[in-house]
C-alpha atoms as one frame of an Amber mdcrd trajectory, in Angstrom:
protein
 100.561  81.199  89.518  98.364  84.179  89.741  96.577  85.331  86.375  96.389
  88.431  84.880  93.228  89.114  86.260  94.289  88.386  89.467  96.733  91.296
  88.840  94.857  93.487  87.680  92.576  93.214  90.655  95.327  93.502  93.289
  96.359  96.522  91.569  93.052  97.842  91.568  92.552  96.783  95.314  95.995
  98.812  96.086  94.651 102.133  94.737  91.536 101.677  96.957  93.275 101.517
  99.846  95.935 104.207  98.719  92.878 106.517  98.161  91.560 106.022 101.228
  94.562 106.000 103.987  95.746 108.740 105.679  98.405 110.877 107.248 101.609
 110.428 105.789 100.545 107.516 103.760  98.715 109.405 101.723 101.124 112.230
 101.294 103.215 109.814 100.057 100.972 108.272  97.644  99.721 111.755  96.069
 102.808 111.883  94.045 102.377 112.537  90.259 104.370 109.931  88.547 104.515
 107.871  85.621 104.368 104.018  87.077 105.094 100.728  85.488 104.398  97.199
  87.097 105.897  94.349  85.689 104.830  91.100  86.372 107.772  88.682  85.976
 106.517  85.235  85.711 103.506  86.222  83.295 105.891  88.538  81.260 103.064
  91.426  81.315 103.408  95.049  82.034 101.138  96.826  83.383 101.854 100.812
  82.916  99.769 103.892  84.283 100.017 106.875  86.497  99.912 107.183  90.483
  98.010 110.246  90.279  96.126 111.849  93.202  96.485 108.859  95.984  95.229
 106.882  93.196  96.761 104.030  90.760  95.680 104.346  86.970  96.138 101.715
  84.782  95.933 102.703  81.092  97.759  99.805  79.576  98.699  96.008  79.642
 101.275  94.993  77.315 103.419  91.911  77.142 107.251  91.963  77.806 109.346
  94.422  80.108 108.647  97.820  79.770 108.736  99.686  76.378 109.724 103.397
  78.410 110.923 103.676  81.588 108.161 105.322  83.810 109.290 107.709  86.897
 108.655 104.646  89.402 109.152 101.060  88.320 107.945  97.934  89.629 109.006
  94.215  89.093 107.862  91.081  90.554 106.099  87.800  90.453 102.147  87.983
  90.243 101.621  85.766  93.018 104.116  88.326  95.465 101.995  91.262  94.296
  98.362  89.453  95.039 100.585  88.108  98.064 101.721  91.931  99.128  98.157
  93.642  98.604  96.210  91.054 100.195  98.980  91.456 103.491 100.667  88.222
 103.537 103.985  89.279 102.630 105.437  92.481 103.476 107.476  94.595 101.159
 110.160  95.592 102.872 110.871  91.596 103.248 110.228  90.652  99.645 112.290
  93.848  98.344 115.418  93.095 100.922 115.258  89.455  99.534 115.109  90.335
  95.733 111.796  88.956  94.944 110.837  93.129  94.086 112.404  95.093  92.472
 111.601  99.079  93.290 113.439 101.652  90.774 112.575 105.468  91.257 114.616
 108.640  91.619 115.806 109.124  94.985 112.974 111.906  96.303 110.568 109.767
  94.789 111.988 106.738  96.842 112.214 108.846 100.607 107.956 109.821  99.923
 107.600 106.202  99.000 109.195 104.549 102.352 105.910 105.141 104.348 104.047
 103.799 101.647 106.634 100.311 102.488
């Protein structure tokens, strides 16, 4: 089971390469939006802002999420370490139920390339 370090790295190693693709993934990814990641199997949240091609964390906080952020996030810790690193895709683990992907419908269309 992947830690909550491990997390926060993958998350951290996610905006890096947000910031630095291209074309229209990173049109898609310089949305302004309120974000929330929760990690299932650790019961953690972590909540920020994607915010310029970038992903901000501000806060970790155990349980679900207190407010419901503009895109919302849900899986296991070792499927997001799993999904950054390249060894599982998301359009698999998100077809199969193992993430869950919650944003208002624009929001979701600019966010396909980005899957």
């Amino acid at each position: 089971m992947a830690t909550i370090d491990e997390c926060r790295a993958a998350l951290d190693r996610l905006s890096d390469n947000l910031a630095q693709a291209d074309g229209s993934v990173r049109g898609a990814a310089a949305l302004d939006r309120s974000l929330s990641c929760h990690i299932t199997d650790l019961d953690q949240t972590f909540t920020g802002r994607l915010d310029g091609g970038r992903i901000r964390v501000d806060t970790v906080s155990p349980g679900p999420p207190a407010t419901k952020a503009e895109i919302r996030l849900a899986m296991t810790g070792d499927d997001l370490v799993a999904m950054v690193a390249g060894e599982l895709k998301f359009a698999k683990a998100w077809a199969s139920g193992r993430v869950r992907l919650e944003a208002g419908f624009r929001d979701l269309l600019r966010l396909k390339s980005l899957l």
